[in-house]
C-alpha positions in Angstrom: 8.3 -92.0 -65.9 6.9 -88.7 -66.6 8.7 -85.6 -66.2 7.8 -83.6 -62.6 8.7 -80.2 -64.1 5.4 -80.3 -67.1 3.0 -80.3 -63.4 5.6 -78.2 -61.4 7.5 -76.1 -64.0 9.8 -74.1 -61.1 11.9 -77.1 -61.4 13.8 -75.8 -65.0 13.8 -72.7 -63.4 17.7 -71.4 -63.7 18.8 -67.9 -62.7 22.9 -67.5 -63.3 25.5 -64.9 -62.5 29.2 -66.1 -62.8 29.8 -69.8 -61.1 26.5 -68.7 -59.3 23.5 -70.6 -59.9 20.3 -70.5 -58.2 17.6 -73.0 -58.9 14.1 -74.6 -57.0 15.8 -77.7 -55.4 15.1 -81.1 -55.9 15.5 -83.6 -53.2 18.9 -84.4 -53.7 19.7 -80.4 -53.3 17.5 -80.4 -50.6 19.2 -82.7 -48.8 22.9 -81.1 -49.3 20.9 -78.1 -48.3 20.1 -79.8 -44.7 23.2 -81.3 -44.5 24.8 -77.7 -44.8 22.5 -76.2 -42.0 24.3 -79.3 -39.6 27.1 -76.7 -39.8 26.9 -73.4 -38.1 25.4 -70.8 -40.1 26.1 -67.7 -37.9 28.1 -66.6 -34.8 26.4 -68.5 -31.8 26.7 -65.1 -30.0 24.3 -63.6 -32.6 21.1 -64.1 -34.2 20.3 -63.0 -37.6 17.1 -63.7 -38.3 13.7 -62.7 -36.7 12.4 -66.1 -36.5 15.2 -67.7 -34.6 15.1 -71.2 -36.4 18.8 -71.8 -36.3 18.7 -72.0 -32.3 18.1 -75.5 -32.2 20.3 -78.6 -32.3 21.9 -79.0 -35.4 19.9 -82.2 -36.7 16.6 -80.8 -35.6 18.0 -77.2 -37.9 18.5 -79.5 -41.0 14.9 -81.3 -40.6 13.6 -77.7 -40.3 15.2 -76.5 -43.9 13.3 -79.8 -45.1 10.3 -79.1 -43.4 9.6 -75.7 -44.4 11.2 -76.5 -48.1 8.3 -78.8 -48.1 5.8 -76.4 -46.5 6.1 -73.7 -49.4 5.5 -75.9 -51.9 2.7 -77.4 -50.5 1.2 -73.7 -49.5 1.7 -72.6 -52.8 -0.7 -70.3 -54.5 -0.5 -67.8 -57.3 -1.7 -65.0 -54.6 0.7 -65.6 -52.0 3.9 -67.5 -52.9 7.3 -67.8 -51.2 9.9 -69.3 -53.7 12.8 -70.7 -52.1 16.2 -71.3 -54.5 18.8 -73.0 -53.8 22.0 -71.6 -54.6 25.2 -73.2 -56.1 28.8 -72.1 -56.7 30.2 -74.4 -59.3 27.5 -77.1 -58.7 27.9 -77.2 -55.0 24.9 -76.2 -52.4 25.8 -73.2 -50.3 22.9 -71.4 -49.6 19.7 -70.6 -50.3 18.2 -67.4 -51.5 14.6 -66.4 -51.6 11.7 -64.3 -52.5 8.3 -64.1 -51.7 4.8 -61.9 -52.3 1.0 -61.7 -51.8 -1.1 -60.2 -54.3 2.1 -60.0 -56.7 -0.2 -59.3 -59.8 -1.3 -56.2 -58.3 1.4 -55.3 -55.9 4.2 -56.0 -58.0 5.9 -56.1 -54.4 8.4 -58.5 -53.1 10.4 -59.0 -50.4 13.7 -61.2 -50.1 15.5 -63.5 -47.7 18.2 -65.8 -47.8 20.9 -67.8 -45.4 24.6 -69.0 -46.7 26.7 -72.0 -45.3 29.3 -70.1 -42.6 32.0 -71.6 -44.5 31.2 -69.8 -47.7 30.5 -66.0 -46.1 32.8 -63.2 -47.2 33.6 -64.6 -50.8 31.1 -62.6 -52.3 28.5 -65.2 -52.5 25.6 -63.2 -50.6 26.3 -60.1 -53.0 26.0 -62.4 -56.3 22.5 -64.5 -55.0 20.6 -61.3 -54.3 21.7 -59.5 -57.3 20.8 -62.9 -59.3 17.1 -63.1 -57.9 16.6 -59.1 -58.0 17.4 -60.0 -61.7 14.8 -62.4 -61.5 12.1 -60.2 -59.9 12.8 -57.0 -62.2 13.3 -58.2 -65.0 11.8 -62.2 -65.0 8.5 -60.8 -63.2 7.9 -57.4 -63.8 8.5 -56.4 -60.1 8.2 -52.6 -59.2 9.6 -52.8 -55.6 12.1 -55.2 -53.5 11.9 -55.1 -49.8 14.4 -56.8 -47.3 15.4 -56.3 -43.6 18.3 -56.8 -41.4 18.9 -56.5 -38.0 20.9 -53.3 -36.9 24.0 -55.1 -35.7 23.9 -57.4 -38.4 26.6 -55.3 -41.0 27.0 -57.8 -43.2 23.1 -58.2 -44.4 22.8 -54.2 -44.6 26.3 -54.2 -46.2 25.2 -56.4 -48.9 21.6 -54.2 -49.3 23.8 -50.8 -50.0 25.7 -52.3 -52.4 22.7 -53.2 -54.5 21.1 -50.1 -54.0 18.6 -50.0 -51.4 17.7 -47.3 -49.0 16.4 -47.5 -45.8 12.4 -47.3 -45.2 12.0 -47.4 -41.5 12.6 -49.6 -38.4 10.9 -51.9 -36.4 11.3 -53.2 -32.8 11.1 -56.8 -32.4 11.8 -59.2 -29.6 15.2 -61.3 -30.2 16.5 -63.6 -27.4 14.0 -62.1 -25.0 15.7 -58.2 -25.5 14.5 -55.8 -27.7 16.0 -55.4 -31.2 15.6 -53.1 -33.9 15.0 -54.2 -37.7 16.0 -51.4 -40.3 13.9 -52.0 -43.3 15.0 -51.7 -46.8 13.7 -50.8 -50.1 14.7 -51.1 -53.7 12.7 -49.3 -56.4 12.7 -50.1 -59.9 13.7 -47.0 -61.4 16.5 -47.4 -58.8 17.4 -50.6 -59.4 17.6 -49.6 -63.5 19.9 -47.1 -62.8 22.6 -49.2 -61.1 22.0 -52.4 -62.7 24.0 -51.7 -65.8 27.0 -51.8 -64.1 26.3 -55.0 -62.7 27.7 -58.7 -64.0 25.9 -60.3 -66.5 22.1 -62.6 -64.9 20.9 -64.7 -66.9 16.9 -66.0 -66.9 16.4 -69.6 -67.9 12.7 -71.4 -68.0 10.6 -69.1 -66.9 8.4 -68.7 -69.0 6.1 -71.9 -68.7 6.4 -71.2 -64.7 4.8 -67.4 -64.9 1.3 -68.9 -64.2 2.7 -69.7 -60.8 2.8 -65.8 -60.2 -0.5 -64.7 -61.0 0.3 -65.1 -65.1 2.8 -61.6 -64.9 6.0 -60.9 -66.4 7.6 -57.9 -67.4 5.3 -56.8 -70.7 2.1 -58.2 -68.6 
């Protein structure tokens, strides 16, 4: 049987902080990664996220996490990628955390996103996963900028974002559960992110290297 990762090479990707680990899923992971978005991932009363996929019934939710899992991989292209990782803690699947670009080889612009099982918020968990993939995106890919966004009531999201260092670059109204909302965007430059990162725990990069192609053939000397 040949080996999946010589066509795909995401698959030995490894990025580690701690008992964090975040990693492209295989379908075992990917399952455990439905199976966790059966649980609540948020306060029914609110609504995190601008598309509101977590407003369904629980098994429709977890076919959703396979469907679009499935979806970016098949969409794939060096120009405009979305790369979904699963996180760990210790092994176990608790989140995922994600990043995604078009035109990265001349942008050398990203923007993040992630979700984490309800049972596992407020341990520090969120914190580690972004750090772990900004890691990834300075220093793996040679990434100038990081973007994310967070709803305005949502603390948690823009607490998480302050920690790491990013400063606020603007709203934007949106519609959320029929009612207006307003989405404070974020922004993290390099130089920034150099500055505070030597204080941070230790990331580590593992098999990235044969994968670069997938991002337009950049890295961090490219």
């Amino acid at each position: 049987m040949g080996d999946i990762s010589a066509f795909w090479p995401l698959y030995s990707l490894r990025v580690r902080t701690g008992d964090i680990e975040l990693r492209f899923a295989d379908e075992a992971e990917l399952a455990a990664l439905a199976t966790l978005a059966l649980e609540d991932i948020h306060d029914p009363d609110t609504m995190p996220f601008s598309v509101p996929w977590s407003d369904v019934a629980p098994e429709e939710r977890a076919r959703s996490v396979l469907q679009w899992n499935w979806k970016m991989r098949a969409e794939w292209d060096p120009a405009s990628w979305h790369l979904p990782l699963v996180t760990t803690r210790d092994g176990c699947v608790v989140g995922t955390q994600g990043m995604s670009a078009s035109k990265f080889a001349t942008t050398r612009a990203i923007e993040t996103g992630s979700w984490l099982g309800r049972r596992y918020q407020g341990s520090g968990i969120g914190t580690a996963m972004r750090r772990a993939v900004l890691h990834l995106a300075f220093t793996g890919l040679g990434t100038e900028v990081a973007r994310s966004g967070a709803f305005s009531d949502n603390a948690t999201s823009l607490r998480v974002s302050e920690k790491l260092g990013y400063v606020p670059d603007g709203t934007e109204t949106v519609e959320r559960r029929g009612k207006s909302a307003t989405i404070i965007r974020l922004v993290l430059t390099r130089s920034r992110w150099e500055d505070l990162s030597t204080d941070w725990p230790e990331v580590t990069i593992e098999g990235l290297g044969p994968a670069l192609w997938m991002f337009g053939e950049v890295g961090p000397d490219s």
